[in-house]
C-alpha positions as CSV (number, residue, x, y, z in Angstrom):
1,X,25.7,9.0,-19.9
2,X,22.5,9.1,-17.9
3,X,22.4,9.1,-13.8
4,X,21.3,5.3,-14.5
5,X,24.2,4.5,-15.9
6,X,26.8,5.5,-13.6
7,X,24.7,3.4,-11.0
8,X,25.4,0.3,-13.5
9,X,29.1,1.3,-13.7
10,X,29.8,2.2,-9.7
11,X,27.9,-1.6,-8.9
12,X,30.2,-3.0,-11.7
13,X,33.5,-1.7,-10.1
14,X,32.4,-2.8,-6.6
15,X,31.7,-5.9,-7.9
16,X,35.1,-6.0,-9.6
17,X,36.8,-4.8,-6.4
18,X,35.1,-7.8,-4.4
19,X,35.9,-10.8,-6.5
20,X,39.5,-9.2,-6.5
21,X,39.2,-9.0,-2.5
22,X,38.1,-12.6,-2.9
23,X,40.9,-13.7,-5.1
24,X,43.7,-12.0,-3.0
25,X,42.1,-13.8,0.3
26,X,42.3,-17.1,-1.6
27,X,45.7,-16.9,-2.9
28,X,47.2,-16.1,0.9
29,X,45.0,-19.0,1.9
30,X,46.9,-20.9,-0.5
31,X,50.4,-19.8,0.5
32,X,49.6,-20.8,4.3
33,X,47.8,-24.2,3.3
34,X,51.3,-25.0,1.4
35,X,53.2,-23.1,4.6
36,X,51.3,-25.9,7.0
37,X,51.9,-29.1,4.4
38,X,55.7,-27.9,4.1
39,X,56.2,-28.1,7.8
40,X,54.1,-31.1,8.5
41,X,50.8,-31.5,9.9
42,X,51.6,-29.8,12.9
43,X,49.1,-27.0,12.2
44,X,46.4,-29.1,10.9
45,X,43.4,-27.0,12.4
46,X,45.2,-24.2,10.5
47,X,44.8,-25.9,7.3
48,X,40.9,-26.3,8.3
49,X,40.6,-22.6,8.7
50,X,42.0,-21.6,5.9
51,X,40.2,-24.0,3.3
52,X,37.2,-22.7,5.4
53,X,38.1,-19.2,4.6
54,X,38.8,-20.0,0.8
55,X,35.2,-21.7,0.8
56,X,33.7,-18.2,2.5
57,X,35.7,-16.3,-0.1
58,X,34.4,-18.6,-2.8
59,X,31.1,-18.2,-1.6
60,X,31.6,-14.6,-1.4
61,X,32.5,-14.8,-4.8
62,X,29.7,-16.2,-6.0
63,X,27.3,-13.8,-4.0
64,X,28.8,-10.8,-5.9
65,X,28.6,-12.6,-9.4
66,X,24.9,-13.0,-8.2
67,X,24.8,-9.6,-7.7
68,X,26.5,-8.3,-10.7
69,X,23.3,-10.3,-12.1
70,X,20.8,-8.8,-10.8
71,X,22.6,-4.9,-11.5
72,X,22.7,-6.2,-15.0
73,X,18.9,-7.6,-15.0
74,X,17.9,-4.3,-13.1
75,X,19.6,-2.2,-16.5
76,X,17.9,-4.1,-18.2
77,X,14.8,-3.2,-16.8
78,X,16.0,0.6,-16.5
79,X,16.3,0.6,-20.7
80,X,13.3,-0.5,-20.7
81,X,11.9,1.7,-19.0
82,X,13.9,4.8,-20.9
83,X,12.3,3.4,-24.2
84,X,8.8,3.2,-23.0
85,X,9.2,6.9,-21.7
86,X,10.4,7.5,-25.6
87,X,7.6,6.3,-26.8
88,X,5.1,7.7,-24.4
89,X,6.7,11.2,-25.3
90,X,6.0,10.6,-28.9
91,X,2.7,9.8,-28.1
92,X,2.2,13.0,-26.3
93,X,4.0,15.2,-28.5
94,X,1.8,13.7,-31.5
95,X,-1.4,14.2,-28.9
96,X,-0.7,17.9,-28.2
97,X,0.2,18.2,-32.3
98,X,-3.4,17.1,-32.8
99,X,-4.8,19.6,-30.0
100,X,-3.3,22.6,-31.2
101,X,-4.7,22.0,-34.7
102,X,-7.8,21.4,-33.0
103,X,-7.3,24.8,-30.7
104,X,-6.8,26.4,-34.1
105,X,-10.1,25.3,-36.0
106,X,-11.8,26.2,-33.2
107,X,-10.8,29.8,-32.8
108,X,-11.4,30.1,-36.3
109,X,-14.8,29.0,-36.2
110,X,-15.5,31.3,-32.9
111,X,-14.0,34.5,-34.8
112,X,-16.4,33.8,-37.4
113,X,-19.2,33.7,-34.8
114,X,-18.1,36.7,-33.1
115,X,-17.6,38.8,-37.0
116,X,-21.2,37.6,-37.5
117,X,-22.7,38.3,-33.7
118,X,-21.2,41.8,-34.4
119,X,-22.7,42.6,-37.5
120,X,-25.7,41.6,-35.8
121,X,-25.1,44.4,-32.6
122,X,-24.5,46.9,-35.2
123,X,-27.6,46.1,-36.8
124,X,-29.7,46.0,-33.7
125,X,-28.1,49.8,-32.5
126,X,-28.5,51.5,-35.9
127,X,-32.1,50.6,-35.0
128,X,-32.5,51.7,-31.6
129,X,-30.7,54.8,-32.8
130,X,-33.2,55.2,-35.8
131,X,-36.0,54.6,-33.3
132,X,-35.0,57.3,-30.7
133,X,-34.7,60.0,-33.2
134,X,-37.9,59.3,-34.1
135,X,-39.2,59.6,-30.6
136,X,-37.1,63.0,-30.2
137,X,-38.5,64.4,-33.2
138,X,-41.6,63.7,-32.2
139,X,-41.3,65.1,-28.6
140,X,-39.8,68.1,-30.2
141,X,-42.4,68.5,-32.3
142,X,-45.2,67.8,-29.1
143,X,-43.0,71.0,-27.4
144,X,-43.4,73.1,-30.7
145,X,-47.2,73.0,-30.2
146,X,-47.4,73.4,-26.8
147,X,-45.1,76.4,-26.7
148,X,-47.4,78.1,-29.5
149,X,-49.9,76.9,-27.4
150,X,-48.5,78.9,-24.3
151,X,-47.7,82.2,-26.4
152,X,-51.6,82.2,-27.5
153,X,-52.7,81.7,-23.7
154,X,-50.1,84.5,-23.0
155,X,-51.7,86.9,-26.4
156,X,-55.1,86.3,-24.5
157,X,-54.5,87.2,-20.9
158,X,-52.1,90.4,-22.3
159,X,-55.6,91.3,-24.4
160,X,-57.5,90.7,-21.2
161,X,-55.2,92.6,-19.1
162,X,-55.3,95.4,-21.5
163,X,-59.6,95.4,-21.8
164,X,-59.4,95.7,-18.1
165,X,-56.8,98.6,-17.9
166,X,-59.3,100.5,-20.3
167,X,-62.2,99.8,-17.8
168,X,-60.0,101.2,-15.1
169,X,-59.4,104.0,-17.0
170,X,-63.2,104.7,-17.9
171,X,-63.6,104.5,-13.9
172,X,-60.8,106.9,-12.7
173,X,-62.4,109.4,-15.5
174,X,-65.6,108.8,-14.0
175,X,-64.4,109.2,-10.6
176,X,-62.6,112.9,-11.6
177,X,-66.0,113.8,-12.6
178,X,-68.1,112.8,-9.7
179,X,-64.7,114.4,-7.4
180,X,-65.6,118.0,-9.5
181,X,-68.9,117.8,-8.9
182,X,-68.2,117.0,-5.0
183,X,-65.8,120.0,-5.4
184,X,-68.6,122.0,-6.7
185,X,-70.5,121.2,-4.0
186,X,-68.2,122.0,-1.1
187,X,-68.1,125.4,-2.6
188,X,-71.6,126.3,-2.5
189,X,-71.6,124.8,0.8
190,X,-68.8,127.3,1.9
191,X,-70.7,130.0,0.9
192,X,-73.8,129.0,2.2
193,X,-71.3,128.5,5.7
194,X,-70.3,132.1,5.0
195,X,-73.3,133.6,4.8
196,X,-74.5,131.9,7.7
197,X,-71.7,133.1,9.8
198,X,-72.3,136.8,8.6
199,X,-75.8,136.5,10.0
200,X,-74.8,134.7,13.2
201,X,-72.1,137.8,14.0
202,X,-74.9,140.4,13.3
203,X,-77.2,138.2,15.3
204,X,-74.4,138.5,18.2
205,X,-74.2,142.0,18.1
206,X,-77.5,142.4,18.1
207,X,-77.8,140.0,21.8
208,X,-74.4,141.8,23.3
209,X,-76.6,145.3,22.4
210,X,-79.9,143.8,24.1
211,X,-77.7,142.6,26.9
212,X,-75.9,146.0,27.2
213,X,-79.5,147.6,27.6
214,X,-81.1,145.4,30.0
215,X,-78.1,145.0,32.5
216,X,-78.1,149.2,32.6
217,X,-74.4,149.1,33.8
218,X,-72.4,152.0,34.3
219,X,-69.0,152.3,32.6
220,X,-67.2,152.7,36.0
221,X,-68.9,149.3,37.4
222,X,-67.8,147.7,34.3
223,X,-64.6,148.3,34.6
224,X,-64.5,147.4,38.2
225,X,-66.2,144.0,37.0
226,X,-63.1,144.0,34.3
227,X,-60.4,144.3,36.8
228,X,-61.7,141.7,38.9
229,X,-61.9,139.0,36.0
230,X,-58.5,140.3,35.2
231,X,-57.1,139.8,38.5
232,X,-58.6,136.4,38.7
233,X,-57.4,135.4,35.6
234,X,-53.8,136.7,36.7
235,X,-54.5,134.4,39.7
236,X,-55.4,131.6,38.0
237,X,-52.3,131.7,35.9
238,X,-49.7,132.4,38.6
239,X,-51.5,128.8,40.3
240,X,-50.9,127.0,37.3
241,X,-47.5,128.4,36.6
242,X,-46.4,127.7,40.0
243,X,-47.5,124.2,39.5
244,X,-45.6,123.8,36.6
245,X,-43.1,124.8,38.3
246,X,-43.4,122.3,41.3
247,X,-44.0,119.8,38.7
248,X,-40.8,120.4,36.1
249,X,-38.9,120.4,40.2
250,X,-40.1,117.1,40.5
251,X,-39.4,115.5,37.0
252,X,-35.5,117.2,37.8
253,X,-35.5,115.3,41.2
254,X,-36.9,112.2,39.7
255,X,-34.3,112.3,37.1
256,X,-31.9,112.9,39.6
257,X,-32.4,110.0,41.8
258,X,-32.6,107.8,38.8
259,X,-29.1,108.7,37.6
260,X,-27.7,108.1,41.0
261,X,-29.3,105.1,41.6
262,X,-28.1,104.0,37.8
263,X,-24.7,104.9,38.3
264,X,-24.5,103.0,41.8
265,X,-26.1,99.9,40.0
266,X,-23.4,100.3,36.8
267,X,-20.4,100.6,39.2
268,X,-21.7,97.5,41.2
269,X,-22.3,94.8,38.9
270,X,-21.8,91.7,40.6
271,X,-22.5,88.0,39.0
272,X,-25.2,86.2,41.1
273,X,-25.6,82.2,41.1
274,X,-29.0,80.8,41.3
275,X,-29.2,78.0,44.3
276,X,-31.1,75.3,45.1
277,X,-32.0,73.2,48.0
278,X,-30.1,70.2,46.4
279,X,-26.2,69.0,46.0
280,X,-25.1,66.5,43.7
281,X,-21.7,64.8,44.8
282,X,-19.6,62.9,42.1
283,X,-18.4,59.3,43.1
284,X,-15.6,57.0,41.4
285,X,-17.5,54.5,40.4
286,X,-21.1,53.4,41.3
287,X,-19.6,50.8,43.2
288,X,-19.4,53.2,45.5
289,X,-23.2,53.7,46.5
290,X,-23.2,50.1,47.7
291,X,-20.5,51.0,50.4
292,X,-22.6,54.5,51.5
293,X,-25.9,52.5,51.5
294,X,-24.1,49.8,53.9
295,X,-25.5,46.1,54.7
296,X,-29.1,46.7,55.0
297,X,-28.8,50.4,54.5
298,X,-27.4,50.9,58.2
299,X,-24.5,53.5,56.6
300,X,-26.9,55.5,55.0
301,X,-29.3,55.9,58.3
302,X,-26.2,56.4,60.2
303,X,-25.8,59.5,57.8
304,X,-28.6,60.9,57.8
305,X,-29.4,60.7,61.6
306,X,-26.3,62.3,62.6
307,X,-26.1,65.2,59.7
308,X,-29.8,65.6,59.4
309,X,-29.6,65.7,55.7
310,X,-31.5,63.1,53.3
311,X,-29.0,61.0,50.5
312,X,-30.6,60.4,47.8
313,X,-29.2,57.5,45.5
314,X,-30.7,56.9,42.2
315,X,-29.4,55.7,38.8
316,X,-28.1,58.9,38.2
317,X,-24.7,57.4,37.1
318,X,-21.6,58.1,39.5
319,X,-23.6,60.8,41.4
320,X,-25.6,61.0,44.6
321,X,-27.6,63.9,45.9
322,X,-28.4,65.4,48.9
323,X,-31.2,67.3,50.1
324,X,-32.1,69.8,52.9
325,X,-33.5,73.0,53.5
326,X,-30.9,74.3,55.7
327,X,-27.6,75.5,53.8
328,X,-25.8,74.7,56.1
329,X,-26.3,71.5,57.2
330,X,-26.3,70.5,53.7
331,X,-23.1,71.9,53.2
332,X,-21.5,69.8,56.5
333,X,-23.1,66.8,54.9
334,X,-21.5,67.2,51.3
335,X,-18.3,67.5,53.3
336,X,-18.7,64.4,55.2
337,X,-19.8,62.5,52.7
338,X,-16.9,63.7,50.6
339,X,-14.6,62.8,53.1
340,X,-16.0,59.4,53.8
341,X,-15.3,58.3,49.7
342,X,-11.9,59.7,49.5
343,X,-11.1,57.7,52.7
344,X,-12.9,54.7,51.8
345,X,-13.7,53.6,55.3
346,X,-17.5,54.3,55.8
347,X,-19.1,52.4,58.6
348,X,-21.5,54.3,61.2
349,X,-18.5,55.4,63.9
350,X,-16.4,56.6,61.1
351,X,-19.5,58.9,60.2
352,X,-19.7,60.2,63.2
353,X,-16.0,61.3,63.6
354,X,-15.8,63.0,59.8
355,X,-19.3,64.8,60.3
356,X,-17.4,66.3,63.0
357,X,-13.8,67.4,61.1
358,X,-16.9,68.4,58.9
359,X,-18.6,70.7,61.0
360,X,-15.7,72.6,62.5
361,X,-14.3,73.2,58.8
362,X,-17.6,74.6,57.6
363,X,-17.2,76.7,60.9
364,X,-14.1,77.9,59.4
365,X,-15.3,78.7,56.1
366,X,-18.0,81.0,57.7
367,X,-15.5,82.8,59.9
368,X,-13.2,83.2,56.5
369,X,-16.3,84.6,54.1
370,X,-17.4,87.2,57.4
371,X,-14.1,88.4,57.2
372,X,-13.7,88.9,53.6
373,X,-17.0,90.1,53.4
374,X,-16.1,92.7,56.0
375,X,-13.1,93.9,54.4
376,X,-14.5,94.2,50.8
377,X,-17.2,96.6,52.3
378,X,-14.8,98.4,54.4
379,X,-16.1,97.5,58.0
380,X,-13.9,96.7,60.8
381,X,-15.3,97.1,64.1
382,X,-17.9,95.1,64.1
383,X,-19.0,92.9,67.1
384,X,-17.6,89.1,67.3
385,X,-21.0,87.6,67.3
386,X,-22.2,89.7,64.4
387,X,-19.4,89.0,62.3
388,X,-20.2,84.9,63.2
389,X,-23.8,85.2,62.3
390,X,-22.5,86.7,59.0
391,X,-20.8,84.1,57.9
392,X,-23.6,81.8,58.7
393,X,-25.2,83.8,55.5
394,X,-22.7,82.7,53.3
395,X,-24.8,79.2,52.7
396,X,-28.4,81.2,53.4
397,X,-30.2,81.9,49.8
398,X,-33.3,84.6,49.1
399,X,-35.0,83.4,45.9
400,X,-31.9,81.6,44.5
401,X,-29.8,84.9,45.4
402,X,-26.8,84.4,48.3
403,X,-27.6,86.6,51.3
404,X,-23.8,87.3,52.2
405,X,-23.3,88.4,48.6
406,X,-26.5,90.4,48.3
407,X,-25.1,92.3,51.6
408,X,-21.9,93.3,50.4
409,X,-23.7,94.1,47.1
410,X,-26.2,96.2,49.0
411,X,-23.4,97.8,50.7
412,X,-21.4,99.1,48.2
413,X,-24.8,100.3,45.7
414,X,-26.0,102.1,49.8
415,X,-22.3,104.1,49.7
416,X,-22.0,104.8,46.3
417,X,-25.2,106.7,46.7
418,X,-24.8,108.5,49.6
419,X,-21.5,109.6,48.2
420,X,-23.4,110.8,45.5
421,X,-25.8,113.0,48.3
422,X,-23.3,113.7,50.8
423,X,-24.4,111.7,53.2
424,X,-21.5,109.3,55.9
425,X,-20.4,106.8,53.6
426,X,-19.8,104.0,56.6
427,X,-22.6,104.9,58.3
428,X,-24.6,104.3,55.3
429,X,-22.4,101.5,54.5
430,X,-22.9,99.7,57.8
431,X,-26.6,100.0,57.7
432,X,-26.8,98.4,53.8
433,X,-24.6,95.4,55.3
434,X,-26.3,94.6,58.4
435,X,-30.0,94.9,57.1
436,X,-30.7,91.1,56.6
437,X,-28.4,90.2,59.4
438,X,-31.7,89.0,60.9
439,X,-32.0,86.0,58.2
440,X,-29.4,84.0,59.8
441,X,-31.9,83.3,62.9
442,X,-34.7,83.4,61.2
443,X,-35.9,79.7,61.6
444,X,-34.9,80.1,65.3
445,X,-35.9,82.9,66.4
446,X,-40.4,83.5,65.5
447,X,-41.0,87.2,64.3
448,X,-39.9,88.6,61.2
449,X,-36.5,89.0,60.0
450,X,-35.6,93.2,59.7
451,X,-37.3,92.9,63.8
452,X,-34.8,90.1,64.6
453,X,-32.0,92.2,62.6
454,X,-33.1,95.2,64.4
455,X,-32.8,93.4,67.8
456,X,-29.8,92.1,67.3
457,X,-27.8,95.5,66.2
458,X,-29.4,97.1,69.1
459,X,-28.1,93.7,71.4
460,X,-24.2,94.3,69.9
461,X,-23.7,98.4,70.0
462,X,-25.2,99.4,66.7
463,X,-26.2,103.1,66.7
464,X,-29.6,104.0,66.4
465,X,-29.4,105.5,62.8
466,X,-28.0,101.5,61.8
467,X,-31.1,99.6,64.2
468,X,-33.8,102.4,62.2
469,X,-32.7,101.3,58.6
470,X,-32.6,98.0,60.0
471,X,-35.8,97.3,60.9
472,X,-37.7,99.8,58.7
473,X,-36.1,98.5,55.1
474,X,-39.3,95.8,54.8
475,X,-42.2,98.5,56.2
476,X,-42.0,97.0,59.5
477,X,-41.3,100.5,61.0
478,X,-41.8,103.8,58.8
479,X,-38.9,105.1,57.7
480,X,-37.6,108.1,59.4
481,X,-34.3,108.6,58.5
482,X,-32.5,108.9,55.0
483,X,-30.2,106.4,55.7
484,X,-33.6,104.1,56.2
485,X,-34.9,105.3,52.4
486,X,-31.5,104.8,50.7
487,X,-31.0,101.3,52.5
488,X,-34.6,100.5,51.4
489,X,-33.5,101.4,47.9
490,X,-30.0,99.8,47.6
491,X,-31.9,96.6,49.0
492,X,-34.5,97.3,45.9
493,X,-31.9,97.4,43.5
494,X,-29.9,94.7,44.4
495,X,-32.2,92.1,44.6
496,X,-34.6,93.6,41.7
497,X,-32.1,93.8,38.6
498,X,-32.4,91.2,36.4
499,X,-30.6,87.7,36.5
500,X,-30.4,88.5,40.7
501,X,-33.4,86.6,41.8
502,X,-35.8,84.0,40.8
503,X,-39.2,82.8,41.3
504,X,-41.5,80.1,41.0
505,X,-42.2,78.4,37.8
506,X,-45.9,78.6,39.0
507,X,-45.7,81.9,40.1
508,X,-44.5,83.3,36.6
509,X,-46.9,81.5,34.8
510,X,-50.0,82.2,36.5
511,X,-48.5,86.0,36.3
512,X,-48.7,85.5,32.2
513,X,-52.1,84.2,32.7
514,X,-53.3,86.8,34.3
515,X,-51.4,89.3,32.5
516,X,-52.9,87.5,29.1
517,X,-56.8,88.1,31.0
518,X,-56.6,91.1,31.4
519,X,-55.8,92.4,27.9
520,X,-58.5,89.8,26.7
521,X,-61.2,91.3,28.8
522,X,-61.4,94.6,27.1
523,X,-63.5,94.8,24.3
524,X,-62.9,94.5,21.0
525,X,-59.6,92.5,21.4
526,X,-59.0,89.9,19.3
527,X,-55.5,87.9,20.5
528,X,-53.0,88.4,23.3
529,X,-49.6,87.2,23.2
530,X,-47.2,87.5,26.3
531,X,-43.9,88.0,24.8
532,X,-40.1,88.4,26.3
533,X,-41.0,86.2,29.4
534,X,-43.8,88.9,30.3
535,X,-42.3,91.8,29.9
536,X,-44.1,92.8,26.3
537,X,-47.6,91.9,25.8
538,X,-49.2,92.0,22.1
539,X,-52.9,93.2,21.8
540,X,-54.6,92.1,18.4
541,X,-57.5,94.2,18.2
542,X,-60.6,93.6,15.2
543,X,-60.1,97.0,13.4
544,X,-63.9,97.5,12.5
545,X,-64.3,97.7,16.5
546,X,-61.5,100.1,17.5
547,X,-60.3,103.1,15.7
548,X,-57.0,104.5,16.0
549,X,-57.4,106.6,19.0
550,X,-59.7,103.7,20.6
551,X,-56.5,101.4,20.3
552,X,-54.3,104.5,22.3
553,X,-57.0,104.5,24.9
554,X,-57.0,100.5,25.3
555,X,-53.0,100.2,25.7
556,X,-53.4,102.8,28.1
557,X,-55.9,101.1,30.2
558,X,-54.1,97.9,29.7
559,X,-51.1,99.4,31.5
560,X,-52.4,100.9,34.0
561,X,-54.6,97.8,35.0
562,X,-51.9,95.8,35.2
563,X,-50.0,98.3,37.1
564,X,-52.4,97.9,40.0
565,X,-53.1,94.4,40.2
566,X,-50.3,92.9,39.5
567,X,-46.3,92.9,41.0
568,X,-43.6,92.6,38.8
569,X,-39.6,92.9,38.2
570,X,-38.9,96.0,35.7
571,X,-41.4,97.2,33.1
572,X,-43.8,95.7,30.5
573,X,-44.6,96.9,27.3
574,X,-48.3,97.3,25.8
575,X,-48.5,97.5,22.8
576,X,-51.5,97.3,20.6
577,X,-51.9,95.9,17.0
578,X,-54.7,97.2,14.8
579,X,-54.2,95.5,11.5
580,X,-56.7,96.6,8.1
581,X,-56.2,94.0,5.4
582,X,-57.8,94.1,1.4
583,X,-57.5,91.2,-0.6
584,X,-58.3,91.6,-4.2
585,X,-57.9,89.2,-7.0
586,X,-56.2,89.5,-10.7
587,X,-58.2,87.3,-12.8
């Protein structure tokens, strides 16, 4: 049975149960109505009631019969509907009969098309293979020629080559005969020298005879006249052995010096750190600027009135810089500034109390490098003031090199040296570190700065020996002293080795220019290159003007012009190029 069905049978059996609901009602009706007649019409409205409720129950009744009705109509209607569905399901089975037998005529006819469409590919490459074959038989045959092509250009340049090996041949033969005949010739011309000398000696004798007989000289004045040529020639070598000697004395003292002064320099290699007259000071964030620069810039002339150092704020990103010639007022300004971001509070009072928690700490940091200064060179009894102008050097540069640095570095080079001679080491060593003391009053003091050094040791106890090499190690005074010479050369080699100094970028190159002039001013130069940052120079010379010995004679004078005009760090190579070039062609 189908879901539709059981809905028919449940609504039949409801039904059922209702009309026997009914029937039960109507039957106690009944047995009431008959209850009320038996004892009278007493209960009259009773009776009413119930024949009321037996005409509801009827009624009832004949709602549910209505409804059994309609169930029945609406199974009706539900078969109906089941055998349409049958009959639409026949349709579309027969539908999808006649589409498959379609589907299959179709794929037959489409695997015909594709047998036929393939035999038609195949076709079409066997072709296009035929056809390329061709081609590459073709092209093979096109490389076939050209190669023989190639080995008959090859045959004729190997027959050429060989025609031209026989001339060469026919020429070196003809050259070993014109070189035998030159031979020939120098040997005539030999004897023809020979006999020519023969009759020059016999024409000597014959002079040294005529000489004999008109000078009339005794043998006794001749030998006097003997003696004394001898005896002058004796002189004249004992004058020039005795200045070979002076001369091999001074290459051994030359030599000497230089390995002292070599061995100081090797045992005091100290790193050097180029400075400049700028700092650059890291920020947070470039939200920061805003707050130095201040509402219409008042922070930022607040700042530089009181430190005296100008704040530079560009786009550089989360930087600003700050400029000043004096080290250390630029140093208390980075300080203060410093100070100022990491406290965050930067208004012109504010700037006025850090620049001075500023100054006193930079004040400190002087004090502490004097000191350590002092004891790395050894130096303890040194006058308060001195030590305090010291440290005032720690922020003072000479040509990008620290001062305080290049002291103790002087120092050390000045006693390693006069250990070497046997010379007092802290004498030696306390002249060396005070020499530029003069440099930290330089701008405020007027004269120059070995005087003001020289002053100053003289103010605070120094001994004479000290003062002297002071003020002589720049010329000022001539030095009289040894301890003067070696602090003038400890100074020399501190601040002349390479990497300790630095000069101008104008200064270097109009030294290359000039450097570059001179060598091109000599005749018969060609090029110049200035090599190694100046310290080689390359002369290209034409070799049809200058010989060998002319390009020997050029570098020289090269060198030694430069030597005299010009001031430099070190040494610089000369070195001439004379350059002979033959081209020939193989045809």
């Amino acid at each position: 049975m189908t879901a539709l069905d059981w809905v028919l049978v449940v609504a039949i059996v409801v039904l059922a149960l209702l009309v026997v609901a009914g029937l039960v009602l109507g039957a106690r009706a009944l047995r009431q109505l008959h209850k009320v007649r038996a004892d009278g019409h007493v209960q009259g409205q009773a009776v009413d009631d119930a024949l009321a409720k037996v005409e509801d129950a009827n009624a009832k009744v004949e709602d549910a019969n209505a409804k059994v009705d309609d169930a029945n109509a609406k199974a009706a209607s539900v078969r109906a509907e089941a055998a349409a569905a049958k009959a639409e399901a026949a349709a579309a089975r027969a539908e999808a009969r006649r589409v498959l037998e379609a589907a299959h005529s179709e794929a037959d006819t489409i695997l015909e098309h594709a047998h036929r469409q393939a035999e038609a590919d195949a076709e079409q490459v066997r072709a296009a293979s035929r056809r390329q074959g061709e081609r590459e038989v073709a092209l093979l045959n096109t490389t076939a020629k050209e190669q023989a092509a190639e080995v008959e250009r090859r045959a004729a340049r190997i027959d050429e080559r060989e025609r031209l090996h026989a001339e060469e041949v026919e020429r070196l033969v003809e050259r070993e005969r014109r070189l035998a005949s030159m031979d020939a010739d120098l040997a005539a011309r030999e004897a023809a020298l020979a006999r020519r000398e023969a009759e020059l000696a016999g024409i000597e004798e014959q002079k040294r005879r005529e000489l004999q007989r008109i000078a009339g000289l005794t043998a006794e004045v001749a030998r006097a006249e003997l003696v004394e040529g001898i005896e002058a020639q004796a002189k004249r070598e004992a004058a020039i052995l005795v200045r070979d000697i002076e001369s091999e004395a001074k290459a051994t003292a030359d030599t000497r010096a230089r390995h002292i002064v070599v061995d100081a320099i090797q045992r005091i290699a100290s790193e050097q750190t180029s400075e400049s007259v700028v700092s650059v000071l890291h920020l947070p964030s470039d939200e920061m600027k805003g707050r130095i620069i201040g509402r219409e810039g008042r922070n930022i002339r607040a700042f530089e009135s009181v430190t005296g150092v100008n704040l530079i704020i560009d786009d550089t990103p989360e930087a600003v810089l700050l400029s000043c010639f004096d080290p250390v007022r630029r140093e208390v300004g980075r300080l203060t500034l410093e100070k100022l971001v990491l406290d965050g509070r930067i208004h012109p009072h504010r700037i006025e109390e850090v620049f001075d928690s500023a100054k006193n700490e930079v004040d400190v940091l002087c004090d502490r490098a004097a000191e350590e200064a002092l004891v790395d060179v050894g130096i303890t009894n040194l006058h308060p003031e001195l030590a305090k102008l010291l440290g005032r050097l720690r922020y003072r540069t000479s040509y990008g090199q620290n001062v305080l640095k290049h002291l103790v570095e002087t120092a050390h080079i000045a006693g390693i040296m006069a250990a070497e001679l046997g010379l007092d080491v802290p004498t030696m060593k306390r002249a060396a570190f005070l020499h530029d003391i003069g440099k930290a009053l330089t701008h405020e003091v007027e004269g120059s700065h070995a005087l003001i050094g020289a002053d100053l040791a003289r103010k605070y106890g120094e001994s004479e020996d000290v003062v002297h090499a002071i003020e002589a190690h720049h010329n000022e005074v001539q030095p009289q002293t040894i301890e003067a010479v070696l602090t003038q050369a400890a100074d020399a080699c501190s601040g002349g080795r390479p990497g300790a100094r630095r000069e101008s970028l104008e200064a270097y190159v109009k030294r290359l220019e000039r450097i570059e002039e001179i060598a091109a001013g000599k005749a018969g130069v060609e090029k110049v290159f200035a090599m190694q940052a100046g310290r080689e120079i390359r002369v290209m010379v034409r070799p049809d003007d200058i010989d060998d010995i002319g390009a020997a004679v050029l570098a020289r004078d090269v060198a030694k012009q430069i030597e005299e005009e010009l001031t430099y760090p070190g040494q610089i190579r000369v070195t001439v190029v004379r350059e002979s070039r033959v081209t020939e062609l193989a045809r």
